[in-house]
ZAZABA-592257 format. One record per residue: x, y, z of N, C-alpha, C, CB in turn; residue in one letter. Coordinates in nm, 3 decimals. Glycine has a CB too. Example, Ala and Ser with C-alpha at 12.3 -4.5 7.8 and 13.67 -1.06 7.14 Angstrom:
    n.c1    n.c2    n.c3   ca.c1   ca.c2   ca.c3    c.c1    c.c2    c.c3   cb.c1   cb.c2   cb.c3 resn
   1.319  -0.569   0.780   1.230  -0.450   0.780   1.320  -0.330   0.780   1.131  -0.447   0.905    A
   1.285  -0.225   0.708   1.367  -0.106   0.714   1.290   0.003   0.787   1.408  -0.060   0.572    S
end
This chain:
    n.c1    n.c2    n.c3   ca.c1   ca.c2   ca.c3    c.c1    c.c2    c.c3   cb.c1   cb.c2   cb.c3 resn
  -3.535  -4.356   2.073  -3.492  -4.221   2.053  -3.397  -4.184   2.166  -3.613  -4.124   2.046    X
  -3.299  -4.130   2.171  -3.199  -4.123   2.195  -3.197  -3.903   2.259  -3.116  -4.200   2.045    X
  -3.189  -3.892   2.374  -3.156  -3.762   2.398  -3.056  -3.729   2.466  -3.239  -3.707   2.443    X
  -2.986  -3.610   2.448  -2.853  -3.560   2.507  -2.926  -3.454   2.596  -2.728  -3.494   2.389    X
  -2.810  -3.462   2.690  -2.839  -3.348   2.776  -2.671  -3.269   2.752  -2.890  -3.406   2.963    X
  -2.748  -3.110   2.775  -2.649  -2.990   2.760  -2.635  -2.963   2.595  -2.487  -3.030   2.834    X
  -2.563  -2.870   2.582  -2.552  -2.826   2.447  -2.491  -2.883   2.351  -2.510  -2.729   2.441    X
  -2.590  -2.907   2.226  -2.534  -2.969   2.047  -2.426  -2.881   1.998  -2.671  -2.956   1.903    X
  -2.432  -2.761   2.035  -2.348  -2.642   1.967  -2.186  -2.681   1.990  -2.390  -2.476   2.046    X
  -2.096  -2.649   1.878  -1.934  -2.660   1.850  -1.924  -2.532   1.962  -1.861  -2.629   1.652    X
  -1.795  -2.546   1.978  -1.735  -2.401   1.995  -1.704  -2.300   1.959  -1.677  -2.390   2.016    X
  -1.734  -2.207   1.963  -1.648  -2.105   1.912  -1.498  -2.073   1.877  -1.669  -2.037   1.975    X
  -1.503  -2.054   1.724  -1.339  -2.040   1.696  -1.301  -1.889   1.657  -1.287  -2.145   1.559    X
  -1.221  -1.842   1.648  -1.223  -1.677   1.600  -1.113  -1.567   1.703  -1.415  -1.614   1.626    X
  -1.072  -1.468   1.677  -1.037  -1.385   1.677  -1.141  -1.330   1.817  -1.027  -1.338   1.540    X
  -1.288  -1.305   1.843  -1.313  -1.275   1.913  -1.284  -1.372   2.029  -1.402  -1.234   1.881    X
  -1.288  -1.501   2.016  -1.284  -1.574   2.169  -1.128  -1.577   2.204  -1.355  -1.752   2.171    X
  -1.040  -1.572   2.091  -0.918  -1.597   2.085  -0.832  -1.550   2.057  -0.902  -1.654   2.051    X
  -0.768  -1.400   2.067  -0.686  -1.346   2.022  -0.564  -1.400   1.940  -0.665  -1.294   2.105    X
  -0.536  -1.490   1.986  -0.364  -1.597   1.942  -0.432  -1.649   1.831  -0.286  -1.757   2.071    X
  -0.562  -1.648   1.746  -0.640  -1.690   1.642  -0.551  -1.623   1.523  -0.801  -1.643   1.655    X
  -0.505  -1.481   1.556  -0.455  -1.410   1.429  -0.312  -1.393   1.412  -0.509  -1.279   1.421    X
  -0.243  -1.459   1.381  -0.062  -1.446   1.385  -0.075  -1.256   1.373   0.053  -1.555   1.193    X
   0.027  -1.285   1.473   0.101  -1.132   1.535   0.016  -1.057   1.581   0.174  -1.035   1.436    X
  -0.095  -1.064   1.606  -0.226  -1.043   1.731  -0.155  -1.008   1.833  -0.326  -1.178   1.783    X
  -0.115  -1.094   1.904  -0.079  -1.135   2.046   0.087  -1.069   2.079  -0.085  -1.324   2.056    X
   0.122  -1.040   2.191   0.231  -1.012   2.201   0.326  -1.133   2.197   0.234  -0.939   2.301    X
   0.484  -1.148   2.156   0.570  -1.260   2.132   0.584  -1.327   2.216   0.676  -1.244   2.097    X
   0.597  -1.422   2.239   0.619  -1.545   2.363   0.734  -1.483   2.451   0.677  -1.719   2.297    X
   0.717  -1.468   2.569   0.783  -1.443   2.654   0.927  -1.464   2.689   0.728  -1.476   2.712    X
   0.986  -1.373   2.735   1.116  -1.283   2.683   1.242  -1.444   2.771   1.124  -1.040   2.794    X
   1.208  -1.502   2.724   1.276  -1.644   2.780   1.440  -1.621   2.676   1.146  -1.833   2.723    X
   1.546  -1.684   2.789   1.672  -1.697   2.741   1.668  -1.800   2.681   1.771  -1.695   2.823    X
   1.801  -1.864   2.589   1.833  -1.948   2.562   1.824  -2.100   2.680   1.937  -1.892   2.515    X
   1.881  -2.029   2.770   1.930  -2.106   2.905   1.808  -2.155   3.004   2.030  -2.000   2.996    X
   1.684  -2.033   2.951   1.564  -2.092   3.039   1.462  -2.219   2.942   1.453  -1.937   3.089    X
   1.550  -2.297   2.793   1.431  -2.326   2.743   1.431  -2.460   2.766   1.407  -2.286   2.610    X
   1.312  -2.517   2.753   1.337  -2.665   2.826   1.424  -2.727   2.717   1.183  -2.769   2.860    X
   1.500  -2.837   2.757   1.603  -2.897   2.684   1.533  -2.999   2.589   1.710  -2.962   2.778    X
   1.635  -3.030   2.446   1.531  -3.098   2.315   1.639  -3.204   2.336   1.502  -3.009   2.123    X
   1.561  -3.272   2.224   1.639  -3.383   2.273   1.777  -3.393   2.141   1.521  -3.538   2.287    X
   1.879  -3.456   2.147   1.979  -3.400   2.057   1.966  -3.397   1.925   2.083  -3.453   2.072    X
   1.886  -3.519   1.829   1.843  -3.488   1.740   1.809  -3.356   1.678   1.780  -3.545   1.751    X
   1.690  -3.365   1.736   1.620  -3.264   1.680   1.718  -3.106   1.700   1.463  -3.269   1.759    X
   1.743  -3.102   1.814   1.859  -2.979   1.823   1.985  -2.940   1.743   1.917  -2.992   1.935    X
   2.023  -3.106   1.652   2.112  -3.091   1.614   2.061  -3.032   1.418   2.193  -3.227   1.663    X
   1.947  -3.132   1.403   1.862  -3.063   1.262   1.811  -2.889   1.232   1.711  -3.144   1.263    X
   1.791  -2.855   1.403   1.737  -2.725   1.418   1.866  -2.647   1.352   1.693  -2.684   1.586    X
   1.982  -2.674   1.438   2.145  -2.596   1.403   2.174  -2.590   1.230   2.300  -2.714   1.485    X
   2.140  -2.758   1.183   2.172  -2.709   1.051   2.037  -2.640   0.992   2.227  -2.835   0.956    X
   1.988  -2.659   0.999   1.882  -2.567   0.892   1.959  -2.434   0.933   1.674  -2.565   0.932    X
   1.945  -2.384   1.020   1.994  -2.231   1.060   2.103  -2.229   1.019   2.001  -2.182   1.202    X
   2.184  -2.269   0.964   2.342  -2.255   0.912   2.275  -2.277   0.725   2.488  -2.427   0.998    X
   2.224  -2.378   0.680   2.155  -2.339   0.583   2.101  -2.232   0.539   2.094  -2.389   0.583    X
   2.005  -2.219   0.628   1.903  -2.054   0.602   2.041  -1.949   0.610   1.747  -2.002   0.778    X
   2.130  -1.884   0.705   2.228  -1.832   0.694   2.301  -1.803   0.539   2.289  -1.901   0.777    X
   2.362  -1.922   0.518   2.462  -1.958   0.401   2.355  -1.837   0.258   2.465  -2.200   0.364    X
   2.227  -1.960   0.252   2.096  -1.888   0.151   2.129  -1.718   0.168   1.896  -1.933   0.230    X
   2.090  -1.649   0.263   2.100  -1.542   0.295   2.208  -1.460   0.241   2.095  -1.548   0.405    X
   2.361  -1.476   0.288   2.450  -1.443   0.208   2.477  -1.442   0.092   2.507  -1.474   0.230    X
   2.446  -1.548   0.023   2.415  -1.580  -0.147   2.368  -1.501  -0.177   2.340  -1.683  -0.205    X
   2.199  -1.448  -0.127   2.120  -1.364  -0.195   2.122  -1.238  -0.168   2.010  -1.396  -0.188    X
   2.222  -1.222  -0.062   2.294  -1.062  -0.019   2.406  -1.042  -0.138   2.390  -1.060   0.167    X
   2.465  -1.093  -0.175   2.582  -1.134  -0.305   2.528  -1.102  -0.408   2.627  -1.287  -0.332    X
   2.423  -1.164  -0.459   2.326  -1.177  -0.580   2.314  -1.004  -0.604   2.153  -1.272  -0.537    X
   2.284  -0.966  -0.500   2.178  -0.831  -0.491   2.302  -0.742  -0.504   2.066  -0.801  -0.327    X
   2.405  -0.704  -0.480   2.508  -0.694  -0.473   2.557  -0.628  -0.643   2.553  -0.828  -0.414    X
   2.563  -0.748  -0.719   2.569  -0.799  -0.816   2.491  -0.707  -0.930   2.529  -0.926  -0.789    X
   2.356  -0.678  -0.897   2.258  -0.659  -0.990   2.286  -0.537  -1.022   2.125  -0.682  -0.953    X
   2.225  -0.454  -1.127   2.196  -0.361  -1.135   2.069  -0.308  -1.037   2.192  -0.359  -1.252    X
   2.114  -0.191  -1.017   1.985  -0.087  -0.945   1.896  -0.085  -1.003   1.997   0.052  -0.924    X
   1.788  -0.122  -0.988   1.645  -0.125  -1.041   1.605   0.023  -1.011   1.540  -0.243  -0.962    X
   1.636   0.125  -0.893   1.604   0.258  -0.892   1.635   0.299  -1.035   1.682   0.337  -0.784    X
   1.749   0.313  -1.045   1.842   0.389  -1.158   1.711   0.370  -1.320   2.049   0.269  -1.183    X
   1.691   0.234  -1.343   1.609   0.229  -1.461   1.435   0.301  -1.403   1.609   0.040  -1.520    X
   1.431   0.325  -1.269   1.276   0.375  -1.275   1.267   0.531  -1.230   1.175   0.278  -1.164    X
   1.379   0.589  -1.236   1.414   0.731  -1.251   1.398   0.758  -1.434   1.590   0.760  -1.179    X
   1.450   0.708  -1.471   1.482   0.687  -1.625   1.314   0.745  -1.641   1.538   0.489  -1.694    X
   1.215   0.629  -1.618   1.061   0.649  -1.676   1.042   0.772  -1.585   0.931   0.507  -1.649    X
   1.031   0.779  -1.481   0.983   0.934  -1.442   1.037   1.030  -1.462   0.967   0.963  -1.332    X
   1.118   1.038  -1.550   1.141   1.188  -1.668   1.008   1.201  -1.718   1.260   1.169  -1.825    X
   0.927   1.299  -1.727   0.819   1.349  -1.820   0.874   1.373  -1.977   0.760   1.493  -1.757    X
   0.797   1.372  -2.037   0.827   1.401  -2.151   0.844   1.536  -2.199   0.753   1.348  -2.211    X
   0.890   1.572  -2.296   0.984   1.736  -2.279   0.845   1.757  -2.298   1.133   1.822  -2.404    X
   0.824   1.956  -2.213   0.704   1.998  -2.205   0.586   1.941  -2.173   0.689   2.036  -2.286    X
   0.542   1.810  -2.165   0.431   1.745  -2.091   0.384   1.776  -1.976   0.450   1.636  -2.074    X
   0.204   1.773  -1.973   0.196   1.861  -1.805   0.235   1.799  -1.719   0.066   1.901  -1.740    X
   0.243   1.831  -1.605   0.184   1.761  -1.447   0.137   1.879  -1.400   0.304   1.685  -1.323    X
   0.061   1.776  -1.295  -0.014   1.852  -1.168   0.036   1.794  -1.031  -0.187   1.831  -1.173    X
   0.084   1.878  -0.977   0.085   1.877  -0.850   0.011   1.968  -0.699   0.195   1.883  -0.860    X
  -0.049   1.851  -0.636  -0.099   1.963  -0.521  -0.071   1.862  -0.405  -0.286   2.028  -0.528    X
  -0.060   1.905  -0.297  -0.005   1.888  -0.185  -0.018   1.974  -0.024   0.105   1.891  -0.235    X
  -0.051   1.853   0.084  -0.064   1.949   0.196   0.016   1.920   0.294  -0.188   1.959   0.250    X
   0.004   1.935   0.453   0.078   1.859   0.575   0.014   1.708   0.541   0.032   1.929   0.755    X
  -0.050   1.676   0.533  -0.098   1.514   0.533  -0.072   1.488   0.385  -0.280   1.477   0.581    X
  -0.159   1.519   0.281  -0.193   1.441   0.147  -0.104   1.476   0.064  -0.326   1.464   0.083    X
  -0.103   1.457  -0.068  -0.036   1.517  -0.193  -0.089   1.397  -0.320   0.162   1.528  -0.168    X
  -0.101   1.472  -0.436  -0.195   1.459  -0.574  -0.084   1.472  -0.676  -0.325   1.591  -0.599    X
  -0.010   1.379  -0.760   0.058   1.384  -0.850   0.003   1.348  -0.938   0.148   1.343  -0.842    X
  -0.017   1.417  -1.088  -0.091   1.365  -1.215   0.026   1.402  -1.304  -0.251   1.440  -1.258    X
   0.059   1.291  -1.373   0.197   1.325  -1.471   0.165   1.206  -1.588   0.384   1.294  -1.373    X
   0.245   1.229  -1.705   0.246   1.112  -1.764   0.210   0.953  -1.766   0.320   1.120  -1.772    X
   0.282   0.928  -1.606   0.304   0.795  -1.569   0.147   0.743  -1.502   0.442   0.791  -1.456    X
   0.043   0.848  -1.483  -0.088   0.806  -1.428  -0.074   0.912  -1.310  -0.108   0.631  -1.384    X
  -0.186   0.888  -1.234  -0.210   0.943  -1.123  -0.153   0.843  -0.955  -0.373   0.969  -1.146    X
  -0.093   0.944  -0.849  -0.065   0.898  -0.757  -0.118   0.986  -0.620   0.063   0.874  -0.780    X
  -0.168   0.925  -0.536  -0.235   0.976  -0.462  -0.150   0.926  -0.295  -0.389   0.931  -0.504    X
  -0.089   1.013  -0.264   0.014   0.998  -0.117  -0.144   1.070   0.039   0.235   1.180  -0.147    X
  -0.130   0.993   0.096  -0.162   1.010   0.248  -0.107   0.998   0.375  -0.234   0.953   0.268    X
  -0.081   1.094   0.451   0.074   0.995   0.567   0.151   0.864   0.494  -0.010   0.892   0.745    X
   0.158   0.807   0.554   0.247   0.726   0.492   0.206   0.581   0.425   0.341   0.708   0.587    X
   0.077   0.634   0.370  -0.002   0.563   0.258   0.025   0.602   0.144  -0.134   0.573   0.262    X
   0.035   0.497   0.008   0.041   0.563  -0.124  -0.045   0.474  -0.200   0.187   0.580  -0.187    X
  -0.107   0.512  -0.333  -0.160   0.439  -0.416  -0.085   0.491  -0.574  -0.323   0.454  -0.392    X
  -0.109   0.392  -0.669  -0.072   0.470  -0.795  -0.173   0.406  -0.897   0.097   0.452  -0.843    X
  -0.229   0.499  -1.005  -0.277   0.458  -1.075  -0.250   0.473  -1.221  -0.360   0.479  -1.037    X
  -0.208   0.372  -1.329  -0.145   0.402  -1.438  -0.325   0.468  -1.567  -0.033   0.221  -1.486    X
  -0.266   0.538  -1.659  -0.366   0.573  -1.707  -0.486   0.458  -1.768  -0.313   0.657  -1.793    X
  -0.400   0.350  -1.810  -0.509   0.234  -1.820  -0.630   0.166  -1.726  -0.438   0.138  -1.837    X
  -0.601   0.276  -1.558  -0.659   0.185  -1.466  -0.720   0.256  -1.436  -0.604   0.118  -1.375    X
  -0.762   0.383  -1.507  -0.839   0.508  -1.447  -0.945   0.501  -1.558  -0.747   0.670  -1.434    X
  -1.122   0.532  -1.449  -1.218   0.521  -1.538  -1.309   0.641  -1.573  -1.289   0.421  -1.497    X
  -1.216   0.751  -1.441  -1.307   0.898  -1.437  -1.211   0.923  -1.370  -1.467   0.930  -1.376    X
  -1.161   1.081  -1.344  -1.107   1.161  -1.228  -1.223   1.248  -1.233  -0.952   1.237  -1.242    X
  -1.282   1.323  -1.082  -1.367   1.372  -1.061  -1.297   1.487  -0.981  -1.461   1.289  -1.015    X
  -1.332   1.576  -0.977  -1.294   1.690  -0.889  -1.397   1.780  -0.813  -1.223   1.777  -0.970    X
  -1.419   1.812  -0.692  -1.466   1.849  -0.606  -1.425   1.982  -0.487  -1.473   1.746  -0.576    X
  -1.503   2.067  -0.443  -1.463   2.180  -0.380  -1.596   2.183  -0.295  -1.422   2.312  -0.478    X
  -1.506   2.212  -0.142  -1.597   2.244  -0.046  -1.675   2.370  -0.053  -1.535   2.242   0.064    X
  -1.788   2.359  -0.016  -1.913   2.486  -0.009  -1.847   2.614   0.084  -2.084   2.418   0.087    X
  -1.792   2.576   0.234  -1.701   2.648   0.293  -1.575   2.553   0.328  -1.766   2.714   0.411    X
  -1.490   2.641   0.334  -1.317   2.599   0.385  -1.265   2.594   0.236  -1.284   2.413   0.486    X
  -1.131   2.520   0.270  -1.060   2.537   0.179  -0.989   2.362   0.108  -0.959   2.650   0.244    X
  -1.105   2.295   0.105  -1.078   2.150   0.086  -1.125   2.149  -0.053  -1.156   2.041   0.190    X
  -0.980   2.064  -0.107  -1.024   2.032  -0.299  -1.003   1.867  -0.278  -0.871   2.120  -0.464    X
  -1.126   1.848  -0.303  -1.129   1.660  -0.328  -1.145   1.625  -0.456  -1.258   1.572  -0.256    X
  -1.011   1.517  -0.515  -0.977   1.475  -0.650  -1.042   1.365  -0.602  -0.825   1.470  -0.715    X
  -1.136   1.278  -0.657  -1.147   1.099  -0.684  -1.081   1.045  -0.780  -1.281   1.043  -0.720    X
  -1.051   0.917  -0.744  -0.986   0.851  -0.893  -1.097   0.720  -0.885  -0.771   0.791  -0.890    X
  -1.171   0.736  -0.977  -1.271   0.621  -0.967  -1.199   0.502  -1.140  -1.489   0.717  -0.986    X
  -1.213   0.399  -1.058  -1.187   0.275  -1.164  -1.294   0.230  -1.234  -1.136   0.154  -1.104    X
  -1.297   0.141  -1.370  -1.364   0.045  -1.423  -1.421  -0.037  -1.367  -1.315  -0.004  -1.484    X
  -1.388  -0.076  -1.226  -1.445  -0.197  -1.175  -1.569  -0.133  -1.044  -1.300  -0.309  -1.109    X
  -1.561  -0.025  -1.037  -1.684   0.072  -0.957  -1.638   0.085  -0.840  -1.839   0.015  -0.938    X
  -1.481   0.103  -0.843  -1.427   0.172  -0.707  -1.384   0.288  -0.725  -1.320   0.108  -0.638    X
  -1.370   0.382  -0.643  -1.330   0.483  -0.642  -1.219   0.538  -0.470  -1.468   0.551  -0.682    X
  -1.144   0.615  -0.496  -1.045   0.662  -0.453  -0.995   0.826  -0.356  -1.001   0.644  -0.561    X
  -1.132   0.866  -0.278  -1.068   1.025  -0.296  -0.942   1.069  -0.243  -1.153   1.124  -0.236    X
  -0.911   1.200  -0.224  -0.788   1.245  -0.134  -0.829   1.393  -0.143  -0.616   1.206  -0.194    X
  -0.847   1.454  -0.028  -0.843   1.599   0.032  -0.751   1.655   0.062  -0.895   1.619   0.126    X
  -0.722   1.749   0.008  -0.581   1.857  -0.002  -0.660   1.997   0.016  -0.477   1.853  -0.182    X
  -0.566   2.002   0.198  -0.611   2.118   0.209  -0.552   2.274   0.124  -0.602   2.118   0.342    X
  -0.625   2.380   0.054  -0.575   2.483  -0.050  -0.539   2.553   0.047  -0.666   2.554  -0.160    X
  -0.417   2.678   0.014  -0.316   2.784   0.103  -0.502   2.873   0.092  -0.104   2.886  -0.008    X
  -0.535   2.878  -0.059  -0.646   3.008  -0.020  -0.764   2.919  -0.164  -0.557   3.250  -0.065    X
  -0.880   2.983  -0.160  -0.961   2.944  -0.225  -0.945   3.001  -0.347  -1.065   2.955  -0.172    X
  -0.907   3.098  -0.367  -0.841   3.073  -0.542  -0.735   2.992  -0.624  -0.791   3.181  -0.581    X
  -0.666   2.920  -0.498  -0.623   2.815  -0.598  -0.721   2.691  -0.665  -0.514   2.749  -0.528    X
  -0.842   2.661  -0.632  -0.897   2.598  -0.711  -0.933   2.579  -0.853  -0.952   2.600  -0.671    X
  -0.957   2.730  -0.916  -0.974   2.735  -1.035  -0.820   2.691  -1.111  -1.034   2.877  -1.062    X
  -0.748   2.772  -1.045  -0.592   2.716  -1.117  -0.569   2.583  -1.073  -0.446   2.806  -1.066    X
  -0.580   2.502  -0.966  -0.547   2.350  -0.948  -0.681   2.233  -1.101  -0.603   2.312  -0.714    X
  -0.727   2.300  -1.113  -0.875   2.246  -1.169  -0.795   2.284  -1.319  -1.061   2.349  -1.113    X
  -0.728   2.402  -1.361  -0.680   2.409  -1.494  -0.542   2.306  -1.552  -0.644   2.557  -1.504    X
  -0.512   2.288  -1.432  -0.384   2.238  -1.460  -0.402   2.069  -1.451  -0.272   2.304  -1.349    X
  -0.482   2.057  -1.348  -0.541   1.909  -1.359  -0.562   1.839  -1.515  -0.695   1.916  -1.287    X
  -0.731   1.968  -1.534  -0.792   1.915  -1.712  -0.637   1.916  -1.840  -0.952   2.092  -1.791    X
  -0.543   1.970  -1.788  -0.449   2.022  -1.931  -0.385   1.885  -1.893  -0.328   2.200  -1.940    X
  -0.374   1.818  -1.772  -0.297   1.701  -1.785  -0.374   1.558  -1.821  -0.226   1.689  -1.655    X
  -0.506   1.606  -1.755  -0.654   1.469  -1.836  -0.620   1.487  -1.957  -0.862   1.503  -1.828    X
  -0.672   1.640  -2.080  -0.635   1.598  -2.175  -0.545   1.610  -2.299  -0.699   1.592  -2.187    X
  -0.372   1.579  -2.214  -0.303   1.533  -2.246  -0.295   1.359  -2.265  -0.240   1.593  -2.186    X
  -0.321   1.331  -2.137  -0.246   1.183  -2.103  -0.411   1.069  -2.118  -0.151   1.189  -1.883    X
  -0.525   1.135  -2.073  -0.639   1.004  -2.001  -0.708   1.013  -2.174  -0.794   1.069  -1.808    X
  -0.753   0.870  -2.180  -0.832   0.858  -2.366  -0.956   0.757  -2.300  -0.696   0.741  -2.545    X
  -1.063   0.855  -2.304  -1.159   0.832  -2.215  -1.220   0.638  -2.363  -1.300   1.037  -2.185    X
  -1.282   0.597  -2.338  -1.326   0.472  -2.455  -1.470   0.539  -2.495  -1.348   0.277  -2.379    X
  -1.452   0.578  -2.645  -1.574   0.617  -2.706  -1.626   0.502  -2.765  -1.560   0.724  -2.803    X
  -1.722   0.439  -2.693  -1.847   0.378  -2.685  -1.909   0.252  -2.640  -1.875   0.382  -2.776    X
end
């Protein structure tokens, strides 16, 4: 029988022992010139040059290409026309904002966004604080997630009117599955 002395255990790998574990973790390798880097040998220096004149050339092409295309904005203005007279709802604060239109529901936070088309919505729920002036919409999915966003109201009677204008756009646009 055969015994070791000191520890069987691997090392530790991870993010906690190792910061440089997670690309772009770490700050960039140090602010070194061209002139301070150790010298390669010519080969390889000379393969490095063309790829980079490659990658370059690629680049321009696909700056050209793009150039070329039609505006993909232009056709997705087109769909966010509502349909003549169709509701929306809009509510909105300094941080959040709640768009319900035709196209599904979209839910903006600083400079977070989500969108949800009406096929991907499994409930909208609506909610009002006991005191203050906070209206919380959820957008809960089919798959048992859900979504809220708090928009703070100018005064507490806009709830009943944010809550009317909401349901006239549910049922317009959302076709809940009977059964």
């Amino acid at each position: 029988m055969e015994q070791r002395i000191g520890s069987s255990s691997q090392p530790l790998e991870g993010a906690g022992f190792d910061p440089a574990f997670i690309p772009g973790l770490t700050s960039p390798a140090s602010g070194r010139t061209k002139d301070e880097e150790p010298e390669k040998e010519p080969e390889v220096a000379e393969a490095e040059d063309a790829e980079a004149a490659d990658d370059a050339e690629e680049t321009e092409e696909a700056e050209g290409a793009e150039e070329a295309a039609p505006e993909p904005e232009e056709d997705a203005a087109e769909d966010d026309a509502a349909p003549e007279g169709g509701p929306v709802f809009e509510a909105s604060d300094r941080r959040a904002k709640l768009v319900a239109d035709h196209r599904g529901v979209r839910l903006f936070l600083d400079d977070q966004e989500c969108e949800f088309r009406w096929d991907e919505i499994g409930a909208v729920e609506t909610e009002t604080a006991r005191f203050g002036k906070r209206y919380t919409v959820t957008v809960h999915t089919p798959d048992r997630r859900w979504y809220p966003i708090e928009i703070e109201a100018p005064a507490r009677s806009r709830f009943t009117e944010w809550d009317a204008q909401l349901d006239a756009v549910l049922d317009a646009y959302f076709e809940e599955d009977a059964g």
